[in-house]
C-alpha positions as CSV (number, residue, x, y, z in Angstrom):
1,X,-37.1,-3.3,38.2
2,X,-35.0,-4.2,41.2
3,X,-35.7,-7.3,41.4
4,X,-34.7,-8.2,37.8
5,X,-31.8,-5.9,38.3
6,X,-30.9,-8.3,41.6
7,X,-31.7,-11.8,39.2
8,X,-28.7,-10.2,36.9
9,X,-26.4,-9.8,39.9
10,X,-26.7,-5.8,39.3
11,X,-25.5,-4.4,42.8
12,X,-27.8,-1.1,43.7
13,X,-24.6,0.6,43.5
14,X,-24.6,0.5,39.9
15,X,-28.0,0.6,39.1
16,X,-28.2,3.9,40.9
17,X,-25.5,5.1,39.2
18,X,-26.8,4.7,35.8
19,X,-30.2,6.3,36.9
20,X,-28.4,8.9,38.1
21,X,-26.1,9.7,34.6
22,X,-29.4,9.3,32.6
23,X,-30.7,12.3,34.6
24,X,-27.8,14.4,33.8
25,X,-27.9,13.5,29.8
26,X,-31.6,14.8,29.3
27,X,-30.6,17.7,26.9
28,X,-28.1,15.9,25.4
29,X,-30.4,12.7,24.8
30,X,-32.9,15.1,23.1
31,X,-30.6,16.6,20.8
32,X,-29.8,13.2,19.7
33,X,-33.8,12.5,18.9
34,X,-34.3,15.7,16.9
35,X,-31.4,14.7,14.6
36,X,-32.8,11.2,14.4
37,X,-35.6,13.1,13.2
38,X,-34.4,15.2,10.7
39,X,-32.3,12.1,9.2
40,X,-35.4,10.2,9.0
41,X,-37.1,12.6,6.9
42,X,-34.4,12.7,4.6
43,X,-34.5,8.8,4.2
44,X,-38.1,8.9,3.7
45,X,-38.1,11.5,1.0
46,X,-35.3,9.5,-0.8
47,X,-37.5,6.5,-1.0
48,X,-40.3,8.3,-1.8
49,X,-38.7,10.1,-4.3
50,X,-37.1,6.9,-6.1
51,X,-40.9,5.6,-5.7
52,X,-39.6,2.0,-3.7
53,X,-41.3,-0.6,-4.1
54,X,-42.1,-4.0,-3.6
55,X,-40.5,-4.7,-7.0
56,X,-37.2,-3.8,-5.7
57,X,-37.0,-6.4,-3.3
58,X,-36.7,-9.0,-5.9
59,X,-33.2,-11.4,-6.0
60,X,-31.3,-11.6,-9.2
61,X,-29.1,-14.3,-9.9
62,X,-26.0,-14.7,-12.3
63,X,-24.8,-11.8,-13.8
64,X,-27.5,-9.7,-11.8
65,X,-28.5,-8.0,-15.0
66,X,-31.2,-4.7,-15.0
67,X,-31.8,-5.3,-11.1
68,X,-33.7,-2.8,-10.0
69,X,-33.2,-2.8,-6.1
70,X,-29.6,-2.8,-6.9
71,X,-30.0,0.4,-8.6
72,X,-32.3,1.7,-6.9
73,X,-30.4,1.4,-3.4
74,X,-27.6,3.1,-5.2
75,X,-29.8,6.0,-5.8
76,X,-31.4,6.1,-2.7
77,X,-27.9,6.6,-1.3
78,X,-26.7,9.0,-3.3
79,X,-29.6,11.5,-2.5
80,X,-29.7,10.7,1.0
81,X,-25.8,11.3,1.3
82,X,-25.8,14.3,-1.4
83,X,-23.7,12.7,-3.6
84,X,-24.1,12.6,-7.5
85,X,-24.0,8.5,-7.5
86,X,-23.0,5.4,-4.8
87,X,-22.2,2.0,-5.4
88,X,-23.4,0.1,-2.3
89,X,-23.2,-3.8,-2.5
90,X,-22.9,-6.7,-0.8
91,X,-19.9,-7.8,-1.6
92,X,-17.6,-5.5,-0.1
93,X,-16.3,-7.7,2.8
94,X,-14.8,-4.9,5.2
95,X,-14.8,-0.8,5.6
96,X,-11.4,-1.5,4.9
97,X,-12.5,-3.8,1.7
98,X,-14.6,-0.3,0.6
99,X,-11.7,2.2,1.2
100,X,-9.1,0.3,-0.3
101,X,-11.2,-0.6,-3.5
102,X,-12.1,3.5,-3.7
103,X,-8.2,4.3,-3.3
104,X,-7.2,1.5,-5.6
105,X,-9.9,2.4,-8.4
106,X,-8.9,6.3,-8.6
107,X,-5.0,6.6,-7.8
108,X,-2.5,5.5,-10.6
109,X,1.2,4.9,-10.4
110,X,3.0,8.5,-10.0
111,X,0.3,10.1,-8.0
112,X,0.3,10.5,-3.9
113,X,-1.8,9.7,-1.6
114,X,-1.9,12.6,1.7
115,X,-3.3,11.4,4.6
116,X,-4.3,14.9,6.5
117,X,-5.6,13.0,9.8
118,X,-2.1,11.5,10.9
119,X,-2.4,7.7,10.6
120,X,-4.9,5.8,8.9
121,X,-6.7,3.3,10.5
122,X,-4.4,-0.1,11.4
123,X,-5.9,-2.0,9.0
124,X,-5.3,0.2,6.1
125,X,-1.5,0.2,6.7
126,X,-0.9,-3.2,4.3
127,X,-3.0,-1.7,1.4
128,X,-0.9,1.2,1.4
129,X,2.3,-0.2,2.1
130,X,3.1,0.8,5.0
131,X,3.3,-2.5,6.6
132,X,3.4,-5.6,5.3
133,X,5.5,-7.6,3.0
134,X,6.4,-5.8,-0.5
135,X,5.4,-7.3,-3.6
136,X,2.2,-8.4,-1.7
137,X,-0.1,-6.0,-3.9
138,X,-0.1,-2.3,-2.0
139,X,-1.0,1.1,-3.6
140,X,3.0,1.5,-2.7
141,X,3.3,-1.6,-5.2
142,X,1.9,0.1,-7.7
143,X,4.2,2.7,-7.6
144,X,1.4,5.1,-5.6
145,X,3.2,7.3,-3.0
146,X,2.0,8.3,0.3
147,X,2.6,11.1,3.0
148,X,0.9,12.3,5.7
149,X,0.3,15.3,7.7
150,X,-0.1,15.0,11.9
151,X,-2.8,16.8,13.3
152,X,-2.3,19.2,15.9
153,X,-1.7,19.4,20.0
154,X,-5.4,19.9,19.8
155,X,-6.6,17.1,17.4
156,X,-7.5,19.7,14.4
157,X,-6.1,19.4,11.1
158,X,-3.2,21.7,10.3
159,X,-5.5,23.7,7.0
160,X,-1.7,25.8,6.2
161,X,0.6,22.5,5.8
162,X,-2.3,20.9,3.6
163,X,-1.7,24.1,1.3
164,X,2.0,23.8,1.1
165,X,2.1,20.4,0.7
166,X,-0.3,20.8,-2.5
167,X,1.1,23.9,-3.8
168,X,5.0,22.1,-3.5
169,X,4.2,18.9,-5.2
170,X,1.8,18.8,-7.7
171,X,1.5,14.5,-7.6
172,X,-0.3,14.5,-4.6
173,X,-3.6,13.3,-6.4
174,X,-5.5,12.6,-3.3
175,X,-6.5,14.1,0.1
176,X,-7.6,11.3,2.4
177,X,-9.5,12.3,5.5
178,X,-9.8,10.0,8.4
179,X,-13.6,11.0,9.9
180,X,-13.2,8.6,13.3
181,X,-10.6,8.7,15.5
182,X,-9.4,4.8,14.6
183,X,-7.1,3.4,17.6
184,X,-6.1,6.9,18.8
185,X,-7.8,9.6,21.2
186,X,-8.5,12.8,19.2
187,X,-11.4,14.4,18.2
188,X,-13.5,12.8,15.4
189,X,-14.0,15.3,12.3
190,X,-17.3,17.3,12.5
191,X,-18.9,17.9,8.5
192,X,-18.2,21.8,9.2
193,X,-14.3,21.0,9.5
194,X,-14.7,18.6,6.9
195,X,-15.3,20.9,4.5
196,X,-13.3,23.8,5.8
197,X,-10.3,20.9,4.9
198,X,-12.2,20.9,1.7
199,X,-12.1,24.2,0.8
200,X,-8.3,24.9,1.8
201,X,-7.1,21.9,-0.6
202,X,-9.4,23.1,-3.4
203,X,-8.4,26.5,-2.5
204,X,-4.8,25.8,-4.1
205,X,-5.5,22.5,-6.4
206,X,-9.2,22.5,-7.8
207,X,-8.3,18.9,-9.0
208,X,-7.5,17.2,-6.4
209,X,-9.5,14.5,-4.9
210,X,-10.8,15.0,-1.3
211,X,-11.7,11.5,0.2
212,X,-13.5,10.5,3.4
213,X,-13.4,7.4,5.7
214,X,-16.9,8.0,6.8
215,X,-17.2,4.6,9.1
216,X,-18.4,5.3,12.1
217,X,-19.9,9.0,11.2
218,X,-23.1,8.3,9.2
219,X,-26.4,9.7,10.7
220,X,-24.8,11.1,13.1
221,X,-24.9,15.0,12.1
222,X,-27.8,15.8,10.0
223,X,-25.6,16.7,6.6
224,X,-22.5,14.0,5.3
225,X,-18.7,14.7,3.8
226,X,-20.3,14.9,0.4
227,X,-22.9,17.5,1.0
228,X,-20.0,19.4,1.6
229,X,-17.6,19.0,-0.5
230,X,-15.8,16.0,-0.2
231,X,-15.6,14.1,-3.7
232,X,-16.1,11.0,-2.3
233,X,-16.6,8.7,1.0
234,X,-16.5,5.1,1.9
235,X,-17.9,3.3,4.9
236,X,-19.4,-0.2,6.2
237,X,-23.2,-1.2,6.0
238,X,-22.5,-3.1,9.2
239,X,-21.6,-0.1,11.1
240,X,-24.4,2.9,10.9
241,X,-25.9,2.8,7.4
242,X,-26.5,-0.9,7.5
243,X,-29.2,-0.1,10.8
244,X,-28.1,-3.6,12.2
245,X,-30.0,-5.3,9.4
246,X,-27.4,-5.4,6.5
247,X,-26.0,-8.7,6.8
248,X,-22.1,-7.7,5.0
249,X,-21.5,-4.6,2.4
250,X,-20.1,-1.8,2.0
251,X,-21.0,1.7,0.0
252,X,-18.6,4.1,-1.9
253,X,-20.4,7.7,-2.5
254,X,-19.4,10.5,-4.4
255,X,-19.0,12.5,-7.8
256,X,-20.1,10.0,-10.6
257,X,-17.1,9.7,-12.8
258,X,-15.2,8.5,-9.3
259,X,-17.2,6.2,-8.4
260,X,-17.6,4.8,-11.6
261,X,-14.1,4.3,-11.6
262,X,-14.4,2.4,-8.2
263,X,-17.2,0.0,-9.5
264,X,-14.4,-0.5,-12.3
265,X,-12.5,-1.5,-9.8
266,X,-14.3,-4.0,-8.0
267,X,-15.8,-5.5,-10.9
268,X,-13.8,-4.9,-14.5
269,X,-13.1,-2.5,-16.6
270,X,-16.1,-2.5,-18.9
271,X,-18.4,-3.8,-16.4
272,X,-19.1,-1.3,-13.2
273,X,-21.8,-1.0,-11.9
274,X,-23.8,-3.5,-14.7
275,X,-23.8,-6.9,-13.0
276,X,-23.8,-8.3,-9.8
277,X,-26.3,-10.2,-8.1
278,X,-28.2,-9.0,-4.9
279,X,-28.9,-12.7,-4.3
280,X,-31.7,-11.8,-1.8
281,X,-30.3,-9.2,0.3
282,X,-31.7,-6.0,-1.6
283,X,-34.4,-6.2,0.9
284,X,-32.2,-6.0,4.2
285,X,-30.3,-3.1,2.8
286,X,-32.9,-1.0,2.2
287,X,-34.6,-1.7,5.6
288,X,-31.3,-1.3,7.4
289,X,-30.7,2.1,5.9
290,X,-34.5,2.7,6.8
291,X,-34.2,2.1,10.1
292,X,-30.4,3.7,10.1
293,X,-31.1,7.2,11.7
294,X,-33.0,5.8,14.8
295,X,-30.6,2.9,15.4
296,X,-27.4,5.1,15.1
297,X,-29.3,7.7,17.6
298,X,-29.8,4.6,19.9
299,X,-25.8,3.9,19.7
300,X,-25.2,7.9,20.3
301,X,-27.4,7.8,23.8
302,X,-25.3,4.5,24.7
303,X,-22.2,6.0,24.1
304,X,-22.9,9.5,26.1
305,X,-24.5,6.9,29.1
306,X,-20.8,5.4,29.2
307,X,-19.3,8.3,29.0
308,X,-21.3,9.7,32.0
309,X,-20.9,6.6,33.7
310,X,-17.5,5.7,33.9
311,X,-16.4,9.6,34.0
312,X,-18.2,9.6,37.5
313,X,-16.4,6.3,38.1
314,X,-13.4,8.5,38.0
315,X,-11.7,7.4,34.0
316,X,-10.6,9.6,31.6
317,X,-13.1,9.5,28.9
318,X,-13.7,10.9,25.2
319,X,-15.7,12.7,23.9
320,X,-16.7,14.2,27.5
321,X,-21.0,13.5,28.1
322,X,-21.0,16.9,27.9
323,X,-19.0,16.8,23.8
324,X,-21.5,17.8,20.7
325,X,-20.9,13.7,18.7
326,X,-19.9,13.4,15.2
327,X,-19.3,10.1,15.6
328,X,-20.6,6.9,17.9
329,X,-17.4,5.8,18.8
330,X,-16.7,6.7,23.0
331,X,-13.0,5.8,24.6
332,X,-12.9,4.7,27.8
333,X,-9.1,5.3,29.2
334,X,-8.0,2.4,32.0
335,X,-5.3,2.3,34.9
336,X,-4.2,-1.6,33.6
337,X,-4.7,-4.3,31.4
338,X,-6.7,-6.0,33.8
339,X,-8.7,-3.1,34.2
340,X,-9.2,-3.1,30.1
341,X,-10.6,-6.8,29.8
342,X,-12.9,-6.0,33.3
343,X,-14.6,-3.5,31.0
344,X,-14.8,-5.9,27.6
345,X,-15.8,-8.7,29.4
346,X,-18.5,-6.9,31.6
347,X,-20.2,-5.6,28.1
348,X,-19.3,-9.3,26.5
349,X,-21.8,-10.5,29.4
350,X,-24.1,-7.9,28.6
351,X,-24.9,-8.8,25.0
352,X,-27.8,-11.0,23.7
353,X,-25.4,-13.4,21.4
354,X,-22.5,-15.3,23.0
355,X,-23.1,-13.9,26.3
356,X,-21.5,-16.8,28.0
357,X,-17.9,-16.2,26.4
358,X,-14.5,-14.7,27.9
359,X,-12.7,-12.7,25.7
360,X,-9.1,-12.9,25.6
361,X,-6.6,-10.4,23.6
362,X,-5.3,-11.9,20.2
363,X,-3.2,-11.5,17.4
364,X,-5.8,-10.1,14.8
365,X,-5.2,-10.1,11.0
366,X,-4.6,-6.6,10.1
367,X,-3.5,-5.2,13.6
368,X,-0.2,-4.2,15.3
369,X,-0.2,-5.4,18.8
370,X,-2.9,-7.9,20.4
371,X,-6.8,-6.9,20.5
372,X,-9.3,-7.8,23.1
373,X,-13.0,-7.7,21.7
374,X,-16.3,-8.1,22.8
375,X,-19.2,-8.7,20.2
376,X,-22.1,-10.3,20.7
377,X,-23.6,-9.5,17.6
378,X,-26.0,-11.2,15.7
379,X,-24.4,-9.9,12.6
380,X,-20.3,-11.1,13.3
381,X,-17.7,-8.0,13.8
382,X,-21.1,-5.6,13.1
383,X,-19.8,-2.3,15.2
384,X,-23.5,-1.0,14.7
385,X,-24.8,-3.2,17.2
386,X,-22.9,-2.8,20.9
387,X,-18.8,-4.0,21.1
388,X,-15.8,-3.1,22.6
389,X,-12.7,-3.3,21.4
390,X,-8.9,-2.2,22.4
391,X,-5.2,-2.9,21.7
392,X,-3.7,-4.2,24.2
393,X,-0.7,-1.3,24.7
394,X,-0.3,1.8,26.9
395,X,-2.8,3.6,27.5
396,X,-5.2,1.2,27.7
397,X,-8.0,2.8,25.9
398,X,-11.2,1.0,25.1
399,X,-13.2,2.1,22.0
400,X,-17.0,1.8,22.4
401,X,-19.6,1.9,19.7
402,X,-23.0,1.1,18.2
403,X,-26.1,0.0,20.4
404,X,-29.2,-1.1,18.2
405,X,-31.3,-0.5,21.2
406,X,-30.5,2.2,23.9
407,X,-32.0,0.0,26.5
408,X,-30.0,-3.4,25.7
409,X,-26.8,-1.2,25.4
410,X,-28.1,0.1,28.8
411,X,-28.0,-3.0,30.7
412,X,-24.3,-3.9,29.0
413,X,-22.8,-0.6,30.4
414,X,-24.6,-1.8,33.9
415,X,-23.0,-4.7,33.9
416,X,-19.3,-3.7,32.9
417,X,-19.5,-0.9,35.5
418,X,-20.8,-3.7,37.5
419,X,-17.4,-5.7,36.7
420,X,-15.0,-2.8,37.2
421,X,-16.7,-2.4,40.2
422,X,-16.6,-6.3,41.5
423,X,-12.9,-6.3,40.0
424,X,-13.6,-8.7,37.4
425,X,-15.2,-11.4,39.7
């Protein structure tokens, strides 16, 4: 081992180190396997259950008419998620593609959106209208309004404001919960305090609709937002549920007569859920989910080694090594900029796919202030498999996530403590 270590310029320093951090997560690793474990059953029983077969590996073509992986998938989903229906296909572009097709496809001009996690995520600020140019298409457009309610000094959602608010205006249609923590540092929404928000809002308004961005979350606790009450979730299948295999897609889960209405919406009214073509990827997608409990285990261990790592290193990290997960995003706080692209470039030189590039911060589409990002994924922007991104503003917080294997995500960490460390040399 040291002399491979030695061939990839890793200093015994750092080596050491991560040995040394790996030692300290042993109970925390093995909570991670069990609920791999218990995840893995659940999957298996859903495709045994929905008796998969070979069958449903078949392409369609066209209008995509009767395909029965495509169905299937969506069934397999829905049980697995404990959720009356799903619509998961392959042409959802984004996350942000599946939320804003979920919020366009249930809210109608008059009602409210209520954000109850602060600020969505950056790139959800155009659909709403919160940014961007008017008349350019956004829920705010459509005459949808939107408020939100700030979470507390301590990251929790305020459960007494969500019941004014919905007991004071009776056109907030929609409770929108952010699971992740997005571009900020708070804690990430555990399924127990997802559905004690669920319970408050129902509490006073039985009809409203409780939504969830799950990105980031699935797999990663051993029940999801809609085993608990949430009436419907969104996420990307090239973050957890794709399990590094799902080449684009996203999956919208819930109560049936909502998602219908989102397969409405990203098809036509009258259509839903009856066409599209899989075109050949049916097989990927059910093999990604497959494998989707081990792999997002895999990106929880890499994400406790960095926080171990760089927390001895002397940064401010969160969650803490020492933090139950509910998600596989881990925030890395730096001293500078400079400090920021060390890190992103160290795990840039650490991945298996465009090893050899320097990433520089840039103007995103979709983004506030300048990102740096490093991806070396074999599947482009896939935050299942290991990357790094941050905005480039104060304070200088890098956001971790995904790992397909522990031990390639390993050797990635090694090598950006190994450029903190060497100053970015």
């Amino acid at each position: 081992m040291k002399s491979i270590w030695k061939e990839l310029g890793i200093s015994s320093e750092a080596s050491s180190l991560i040995l040394e951090s790996e030692q300290k997560l042993h109970e925390a690793f093995a909570h991670v396997e069990a609920v791999s474990c218990e995840n893995t059953m659940r999957v298996m029983k859903a495709f045994c259950d929905n008796r998969i077969g070979e069958a449903h590996f078949a392409a369609t073509s066209g209008y995509g008419y009767d395909d029965l992986g495509r169905d299937a998938l969506d069934r397999v989903y829905a049980d697995v998620f404990g959720a009356e229906d799903a619509l998961v296909r392959h042409n959802f572009v984004s996350g942000t593609h599946t939320l804003s097709t979920a919020l366009f496809g249930v809210l109608r001009p008059g009602d409210i959106l209520l954000s109850v996690t602060g600020r969505p995520y950056d790139t959800l600020e155009e659909a709403i209208g919160l940014s961007g140019e008017p008349g350019s298409g956004s829920l705010r457009d459509f005459g949808i309004g939107y408020e939100e309610i700030a979470l507390d000094e301590n990251g929790k959602m305020n459960l007494k404001e969500i019941q004014n608010r919905l007991a004071a205006n009776p056109a907030i249609r929609m409770v929108f919960l952010q699971r992740s923590c997005g571009y900020h540092v708070r804690p990430t929404l555990s399924c127990d305090e997802i559905a004690e928000a669920v319970q408050a809002a129902k509490a006073i308004r039985p009809d409203v609709i409780c939504m969830v961005d799950n990105c980031y979350g699935e797999f990663v606790e051993t029940q999801e937002p809609t085993a608990v009450g949430a009436d419907l979730m969104a996420g990307s299948l090239i973050k957890n549920p794709g399990g590094g295999l799902a080449p684009t897609g996203g999956y919208i889960a819930g109560r049936a007569d909502l998602v219908k209405l989102c397969a409405y919406r990203l098809t036509s009214v009258g259509i839903g859920k009856e066409c599209g073509a899989t075109l050949g990827l049916t097989k990927s997608m059910f093999q990604g989910f497959f494998f989707a409990p081990h792999v997002v285990a895999q990106a929880v261990r890499a994400a406790l080694l960095a926080a171990q790592v760089f927390e001895t290193l002397g940064y401010k990290v969160y969650p803490s090594p020492r933090d139950v997960r509910h998600d596989i995003i881990q925030t890395i706080q730096f001293r500078s900029p400079d400090e920021l692209c060390h890190f992103c470039r160290g795990i840039q030189k650490g991945a298996p796919v465009d090893s050899f590039v320097t990433p520089e911060p840039w103007d995103m589409p979709g983004y506030s202030d300048p990102v740096i990002m490093a991806a070396g994924a074999f599947v482009q922007g896939a935050s299942i498999e290991l990357s790094a991104d941050a905005p480039m503003r104060p304070p200088y917080t890098a956001y971790l996530q995904g790992g397909l294997t522990y031990e390639s995500a390993r050797y990635a960490i090694m090598v950006a403590a190994q450029n903190i460390m060497d100053g970015g040399r």
